[in-house]
N, C-alpha and C positions, 0 to 999 in steps of 0.2 A: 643441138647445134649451138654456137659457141661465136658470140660475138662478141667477145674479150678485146680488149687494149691491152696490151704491153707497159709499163712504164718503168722502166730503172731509175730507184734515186738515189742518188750518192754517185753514180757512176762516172771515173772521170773524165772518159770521152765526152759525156754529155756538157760539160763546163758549166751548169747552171747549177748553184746549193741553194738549199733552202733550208731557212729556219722554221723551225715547227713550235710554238708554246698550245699546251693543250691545259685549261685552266678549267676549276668547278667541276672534278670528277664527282662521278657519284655513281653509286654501283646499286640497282634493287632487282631482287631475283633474278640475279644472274647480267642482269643488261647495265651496264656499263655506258653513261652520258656524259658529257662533255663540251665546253667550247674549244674551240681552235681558231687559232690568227696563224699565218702563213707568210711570211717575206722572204724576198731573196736578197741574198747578200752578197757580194763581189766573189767571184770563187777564189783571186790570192788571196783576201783576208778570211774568207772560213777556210784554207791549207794550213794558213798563218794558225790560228787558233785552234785546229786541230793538234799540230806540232805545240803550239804554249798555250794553254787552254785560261793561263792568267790573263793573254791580251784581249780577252772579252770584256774586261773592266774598261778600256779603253776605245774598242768599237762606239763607230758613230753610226749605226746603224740604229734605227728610229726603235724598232721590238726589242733589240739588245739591251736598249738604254730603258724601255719600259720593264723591264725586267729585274733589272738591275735595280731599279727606283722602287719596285712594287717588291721585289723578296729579298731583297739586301743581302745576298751572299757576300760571306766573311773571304772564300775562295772559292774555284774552279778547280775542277778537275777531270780527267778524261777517265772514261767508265769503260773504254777498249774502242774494237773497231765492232763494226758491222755491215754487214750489205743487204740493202732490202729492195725484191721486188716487186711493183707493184702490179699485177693483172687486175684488168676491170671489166666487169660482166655486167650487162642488162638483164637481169631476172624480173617477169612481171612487171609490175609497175617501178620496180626500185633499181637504183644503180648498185652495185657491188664491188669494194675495194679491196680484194682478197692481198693481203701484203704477207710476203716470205721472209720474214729476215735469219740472215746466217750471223751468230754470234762466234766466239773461238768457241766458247762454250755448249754449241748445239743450235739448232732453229727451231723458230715458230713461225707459227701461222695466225695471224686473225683475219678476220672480217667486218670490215667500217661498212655501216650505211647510214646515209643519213636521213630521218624522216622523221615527221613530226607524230607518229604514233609507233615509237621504238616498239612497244611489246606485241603490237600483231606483227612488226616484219620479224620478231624472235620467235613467236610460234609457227608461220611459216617457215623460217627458215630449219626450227628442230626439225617438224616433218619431213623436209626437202633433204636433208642430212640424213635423217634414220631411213627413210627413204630407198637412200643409195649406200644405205652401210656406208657412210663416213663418222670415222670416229671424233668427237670436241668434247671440248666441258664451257658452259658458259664462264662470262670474267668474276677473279674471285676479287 
């Protein structure tokens, strides 16, 4: 049984963008950490800076300008388009953020959870997968 959300982001019916910075990766067997800060920004000015990806220097958007201040980019520049969606599942105790993104290039799939002991929801989770014959690789 399947008590999944729905969520499309980027979509532009939806009219809401959000910025994403994901800081302090860190990858150990296979499991992949991270923080993340999240704001929304006006949807004209992220169309605006989708089309000039320069006018991010000039955003007054608070995470923009943290960004800007903390990695000093010489320039901007746009890496293509993408469409990602997001399905969310309750499994056992954890939430599950299964995202699909369509590149020109092809798609992927991951799986965000968040919890403070990443490597038992990763061993559950392999089992849960070999399980049901679904194919992964953890993050390299």
């Amino acid at each position: 049984e399947n008590d999944g959300q729905q969520k499309r982001r980027g979509k532009e019916e939806e009219e809401k963008c959000i910025i994403t910075l994901k800081e302090a990766r860190d990858i150990s067997c296979g499991i992949s950490t991270n923080s993340e800060t999240e704001e929304e920004i006006e949807t004209a000015e992220a169309r605006e800076i989708v089309r000039t990806p320069s006018l991010l220097s000039s955003s007054t958007n608070e995470l923009v300008q943290y960004m800007i201040a903390t990695y000093k980019p010489s320039e901007f520049v746009s890496l293509g388009d993408f469409r990602n969606i997001r399905s969310v599942f309750y499994w056992e105790d954890y939430t599950l953020e299964l995202d699909e993104t369509t590149f020109d290039f092809g798609k992927t799939w991951e799986i965000e959870v968040e919890s403070v002991e990443p490597d038992i929801v990763a061993e559950k989770l392999d089992i849960f997968l070999n399980n049901h014959n679904i194919s992964y690789h953890h993050s390299q």
